[in-house]
C-alpha positions in Angstrom: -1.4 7.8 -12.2 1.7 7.9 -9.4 0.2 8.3 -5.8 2.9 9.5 -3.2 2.4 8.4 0.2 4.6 10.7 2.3 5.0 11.6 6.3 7.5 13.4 8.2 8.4 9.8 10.2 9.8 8.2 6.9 11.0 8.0 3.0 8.1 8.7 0.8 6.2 4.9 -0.5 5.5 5.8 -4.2 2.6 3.8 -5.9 0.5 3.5 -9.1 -3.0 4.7 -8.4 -4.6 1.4 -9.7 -2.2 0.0 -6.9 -2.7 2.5 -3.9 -6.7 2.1 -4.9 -7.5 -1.3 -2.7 -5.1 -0.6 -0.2 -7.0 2.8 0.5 -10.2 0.9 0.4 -9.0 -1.8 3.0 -7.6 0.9 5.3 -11.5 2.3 5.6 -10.5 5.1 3.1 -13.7 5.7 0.3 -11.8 6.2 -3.2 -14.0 6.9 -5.6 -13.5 7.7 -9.6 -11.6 10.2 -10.3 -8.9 8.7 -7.6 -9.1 11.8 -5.1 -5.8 14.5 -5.7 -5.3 14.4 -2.1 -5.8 12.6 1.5 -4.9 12.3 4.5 -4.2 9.6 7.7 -5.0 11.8 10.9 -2.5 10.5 13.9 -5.9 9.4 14.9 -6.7 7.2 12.2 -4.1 5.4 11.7 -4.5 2.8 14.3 -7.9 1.7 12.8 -6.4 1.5 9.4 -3.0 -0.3 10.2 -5.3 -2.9 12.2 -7.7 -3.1 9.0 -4.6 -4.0 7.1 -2.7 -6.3 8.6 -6.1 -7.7 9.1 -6.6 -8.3 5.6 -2.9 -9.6 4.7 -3.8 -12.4 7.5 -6.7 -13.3 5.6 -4.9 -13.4 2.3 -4.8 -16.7 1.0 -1.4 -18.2 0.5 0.2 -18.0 -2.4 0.4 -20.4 -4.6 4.1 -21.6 -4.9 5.5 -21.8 -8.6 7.8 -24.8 -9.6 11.0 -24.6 -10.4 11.4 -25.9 -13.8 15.3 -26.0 -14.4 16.8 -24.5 -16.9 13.4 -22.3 -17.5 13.4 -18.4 -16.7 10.6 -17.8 -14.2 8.6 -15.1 -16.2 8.9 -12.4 -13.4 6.4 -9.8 -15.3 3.7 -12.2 -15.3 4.1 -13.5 -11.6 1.4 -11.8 -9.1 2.1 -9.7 -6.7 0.5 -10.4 -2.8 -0.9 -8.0 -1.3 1.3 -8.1 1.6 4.0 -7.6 -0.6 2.1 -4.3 -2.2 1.4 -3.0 1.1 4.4 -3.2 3.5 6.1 0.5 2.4 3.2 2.1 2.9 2.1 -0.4 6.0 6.0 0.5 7.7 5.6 4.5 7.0 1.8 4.4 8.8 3.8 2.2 11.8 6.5 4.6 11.4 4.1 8.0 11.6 1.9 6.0 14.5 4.8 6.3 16.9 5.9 9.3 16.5 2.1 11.4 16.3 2.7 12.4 12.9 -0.3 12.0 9.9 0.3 10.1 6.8 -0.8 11.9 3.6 -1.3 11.2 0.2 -1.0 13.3 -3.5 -1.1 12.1 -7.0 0.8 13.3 -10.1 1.8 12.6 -13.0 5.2 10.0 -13.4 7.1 12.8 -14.9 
């Protein structure tokens, strides 16, 4: 399922549920199953849950570095994804909505 992050005080951040899950859970959100339709980051919570994650990429473990082998293709599909990677759209729009008062919400849908 497609979650759409969006706030007036940036681009809406567009994210596969099974993606937008942990982040939700690290930011002190409680996602449960069925993934909630909608949600919201009050102007007062997203302090707390910008702090939570940027807490949680610094404990991230580094990751691991893969060797370049020549003339082999890197297989791209297979190679993980860290979770500061996953989280820095939706980490810049709460920055973004922080300074300027505004909430962040959140809506899922369909990709079509």
């Amino acid at each position: 399922m497609l979650v759409t992050f969006s706030s007036k005080a940036g681009a809406d951040i567009l994210m596969l549920s099974e993606h937008a899950k942990p982040i939700l859970r690290i930011a002190g959100k409680v996602i449960d199953d069925p993934f909630p339709v909608r949600g919201v980051f009050s102007a007062e919570q997203l302090p707390d849950a910008i702090k939570l994650i940027e807490r949680a990429i610094a404990s991230e473990p580094a990751t691991k570095q893969v060797e370049d082998d020549g003339d082999m293709p890197r297989d791209s599909i297979n190679a993980s994804v860290a979770l500061r990677q996953r989280a820095f759209p939706l980490l810049d729009l709460m920055r973004r909505a922080q300074q300027t008062g505004l909430p962040v919400m959140w809506e899922t849908g369909s990709a079509w």
